[in-house]
N, C-alpha and C positions, 0 to 999 in steps of 0.2 A: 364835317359830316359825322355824324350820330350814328354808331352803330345800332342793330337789331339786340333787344336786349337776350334771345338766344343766342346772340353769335359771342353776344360779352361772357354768358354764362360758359360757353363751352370753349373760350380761349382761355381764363380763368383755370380749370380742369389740370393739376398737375398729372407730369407724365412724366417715365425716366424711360432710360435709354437700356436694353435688356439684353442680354449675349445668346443669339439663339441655338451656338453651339454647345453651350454651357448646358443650357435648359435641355435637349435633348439629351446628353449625354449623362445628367442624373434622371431624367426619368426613363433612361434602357438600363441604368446599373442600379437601380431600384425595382427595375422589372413592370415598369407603369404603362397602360396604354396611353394612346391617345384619346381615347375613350373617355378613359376612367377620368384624366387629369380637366375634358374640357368639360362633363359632369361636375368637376369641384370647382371652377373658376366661373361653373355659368356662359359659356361660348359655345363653337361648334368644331368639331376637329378640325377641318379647313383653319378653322385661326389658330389653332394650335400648330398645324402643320406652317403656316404662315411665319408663326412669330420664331420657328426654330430655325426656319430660315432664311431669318432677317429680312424678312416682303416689310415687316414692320419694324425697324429698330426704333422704335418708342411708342410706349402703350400708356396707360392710363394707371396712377399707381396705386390704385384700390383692385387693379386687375393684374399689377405683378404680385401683390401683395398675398392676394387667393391664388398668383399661380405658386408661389415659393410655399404656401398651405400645403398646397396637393404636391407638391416635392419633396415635402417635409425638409425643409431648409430654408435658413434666412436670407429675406430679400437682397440685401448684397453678395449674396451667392449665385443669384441669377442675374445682377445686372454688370455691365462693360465696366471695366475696369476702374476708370476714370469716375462713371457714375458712382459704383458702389464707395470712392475714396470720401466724396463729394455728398455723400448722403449720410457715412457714419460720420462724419465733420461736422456737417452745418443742419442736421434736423437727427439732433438725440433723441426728439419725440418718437423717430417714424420707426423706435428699434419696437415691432409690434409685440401684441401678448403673443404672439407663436415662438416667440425668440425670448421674451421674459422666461415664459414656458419653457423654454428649450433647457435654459442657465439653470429654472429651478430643476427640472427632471435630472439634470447633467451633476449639479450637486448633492441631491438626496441620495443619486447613485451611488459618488464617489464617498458619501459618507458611512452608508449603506455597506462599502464593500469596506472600509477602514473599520468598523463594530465589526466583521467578519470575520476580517484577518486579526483585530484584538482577541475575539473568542474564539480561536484556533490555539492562539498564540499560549492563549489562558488554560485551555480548556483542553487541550490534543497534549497526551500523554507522552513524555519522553522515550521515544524506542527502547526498548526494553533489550538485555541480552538472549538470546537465542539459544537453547540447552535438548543438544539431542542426544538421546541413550542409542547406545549400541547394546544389544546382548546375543547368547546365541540361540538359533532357534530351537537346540533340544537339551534337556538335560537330563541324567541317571540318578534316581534316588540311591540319597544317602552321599555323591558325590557333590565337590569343591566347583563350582562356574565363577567365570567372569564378567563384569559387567560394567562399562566405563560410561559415562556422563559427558559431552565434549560441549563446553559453555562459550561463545564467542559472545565476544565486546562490540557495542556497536559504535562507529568514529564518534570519539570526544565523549563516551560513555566511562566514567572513571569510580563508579559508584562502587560500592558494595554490595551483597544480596545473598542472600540464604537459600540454601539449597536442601531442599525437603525432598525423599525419597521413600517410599514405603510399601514393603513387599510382600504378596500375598501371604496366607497364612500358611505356617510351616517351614517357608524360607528363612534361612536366619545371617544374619550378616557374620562374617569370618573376619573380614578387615580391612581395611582402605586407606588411599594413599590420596590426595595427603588425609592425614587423621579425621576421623567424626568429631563434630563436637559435643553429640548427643545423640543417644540412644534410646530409642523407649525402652521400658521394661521387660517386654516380651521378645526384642533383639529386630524385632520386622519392621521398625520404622527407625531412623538416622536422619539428623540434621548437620550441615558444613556451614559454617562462617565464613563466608571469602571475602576477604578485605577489598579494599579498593584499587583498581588498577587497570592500565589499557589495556594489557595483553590479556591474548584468551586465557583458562587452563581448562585442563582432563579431570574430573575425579572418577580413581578407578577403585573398584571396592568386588570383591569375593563375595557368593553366600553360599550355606551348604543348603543341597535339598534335602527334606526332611528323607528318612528311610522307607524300605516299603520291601512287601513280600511277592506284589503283584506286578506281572511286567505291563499291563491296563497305562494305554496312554491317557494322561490326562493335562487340557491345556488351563496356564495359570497365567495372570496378569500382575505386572508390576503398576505403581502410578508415581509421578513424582510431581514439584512443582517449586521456580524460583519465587521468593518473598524479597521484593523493593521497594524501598519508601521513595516517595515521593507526591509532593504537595502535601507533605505534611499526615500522609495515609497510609498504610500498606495498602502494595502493591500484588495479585500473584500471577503468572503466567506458565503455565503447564509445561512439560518437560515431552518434547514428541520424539519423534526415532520410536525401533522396537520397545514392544511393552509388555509382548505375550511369547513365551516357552511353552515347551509342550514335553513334559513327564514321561517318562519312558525309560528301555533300555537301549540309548543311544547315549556316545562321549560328546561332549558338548564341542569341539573340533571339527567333528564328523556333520558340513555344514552342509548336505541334503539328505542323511540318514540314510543311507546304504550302506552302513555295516564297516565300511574302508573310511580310514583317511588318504586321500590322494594327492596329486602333485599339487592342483589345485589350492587343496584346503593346508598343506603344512602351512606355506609360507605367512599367512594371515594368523594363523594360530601361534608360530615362533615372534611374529612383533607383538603380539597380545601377552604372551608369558613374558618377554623382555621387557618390557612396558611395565608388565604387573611383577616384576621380580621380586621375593620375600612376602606374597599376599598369598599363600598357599596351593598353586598350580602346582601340576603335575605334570613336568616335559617329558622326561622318561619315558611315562607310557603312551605318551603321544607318537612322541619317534620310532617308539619300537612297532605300534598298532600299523603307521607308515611305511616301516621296514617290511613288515607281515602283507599277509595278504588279505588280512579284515580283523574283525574281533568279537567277540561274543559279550555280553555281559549277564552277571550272575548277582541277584543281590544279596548273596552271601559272600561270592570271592570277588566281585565287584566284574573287570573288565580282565578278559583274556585273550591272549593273541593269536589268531589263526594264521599258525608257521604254512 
């Protein structure tokens, strides 16, 4: 007997066998409706709801094919286990352009981030060492202040770099530890050479304020800045911490300007001269201003002690 030549057509009609646990559980963790998904495949949500719970375990494979579309995932993602083994094996054909697609998107990506991470690699600046000033906030015309530079290394950082310092005008450098290696002409700007090496160091350096008749506060700025080569360039990266003092008659000690040095302020001022010892400090008047019960300053006799 002869079959109907529709009934030959739609035995013909491949079909694979589909996981309907599968299929629901990427389209809740993609956030998909039922809606949306039987909109892409051309069905109605009843068969959508149908096929996730297996009423159909085998569909038509032009209809898994649009449902793995709207999953955005390849067809042996949605089908049984056995199916999917059974279909990358024996029809290489059926790997569609969603999944060609898929392979190209998936390597222009990863090539994409490889050019990124080269021009990072390339292009991102070796960490730089880190150069904060300390100074204090006031100073007395015509007297000796201190003012140290603290440079940290960053890990595996062993380079060299040049330390530029340059101070408003008036102030003049006294002297530094360790040595300058250069000085401008007019004494207000100093360069250090610091060779290379992991540990941090301090440079600590003296300057006088210029004199003055006026006790007129006035505030002045320092500015400084590291120079490092690299890629073949200089480098510069500014020097932060304090940068501005304030002109007056106050002992640069005396670290909120009240006239006293207190229990507070010795102890920081005794590691600053000990630190800076042979750069021209003056402990003596420190200790005694401490011992007192404040002090005045004159800019003829300088600072005097109120017994």
């Amino acid at each position: 007997m002869v079959q109907p030549p529709e009934k030959i057509e739609k035995a013909t009609v491949p079909s694979v066998a589909i996981d309907g646990a599968r299929i629901r559980s990427v389209r809740e963790t993609k956030k998909l409706t039922q809606l949306y998904v039987a909109n892409v495949v051309g069905v109605t949500t009843d068969t959508i709801s149908r096929w996730e719970n297996n009423r159909y375990p085998s569909i038509k494979r032009d209809n898994a094919e649009k449902l793995a579309t709207a999953l955005e995932v390849d067809l042996p993602d949605i089908l049984r286990q056995d199916e999917a083994l059974e279909s990358s094996v024996d029809t290489p054909a059926a790997a569609s352009g969603h999944s060609r697609r898929t392979l190209l998107l998936s390597g222009l990506a990863a090539l994409a981030l490889l050019l990124f991470a080269i021009f990072l690699f390339i292009e991102r600046p070796a960490p730089a060492p880190t150069a904060v000033r300390w100074l204090p906030k006031f100073a007395a015309p015509g007297e000796i202040i201190p003012v140290q530079i603290k440079v940290t290394r960053q890990p595996g950082d062993n380079s060299g770099f040049i330390l530029k310092e340059k101070l408003p005008d008036g102030l003049r450098m006294v002297s530094s530890l360790p040595a300058n290696s250069a000085t401008d002409p007019s004494g207000s700007g100093s360069k250090w050479l610091i060779p290379g090496g992991s540990a941090s160091i301090t440079v600590s350096y003296t300057a006088k304020v210029p004199a003055a008749t006026a006790q007129q506060l006035k505030d002045v700025k320092l500015a400084g800045e590291i120079v490092l080569r690299a890629g073949g360039a200089n480098r510069t990266e500014a020097v932060a911490g304090d940068s501005s003092i304030r002109i007056g008659g106050y002992h640069w000690a005396d670290a909120n300007g009240d006239g006293r040095i207190d229990d507070d302020e010795i102890m920081p001022a005794y590691y600053i001269c000990e630190e800076m010892k042979g750069l021209g400090l003056e402990w003596k008047i420190i200790e005694a201003i401490w011992s007192g019960k404040g002090y005045r300053f004159d800019p003829k006799s300088g600072f005097q002690v109120v017994k």
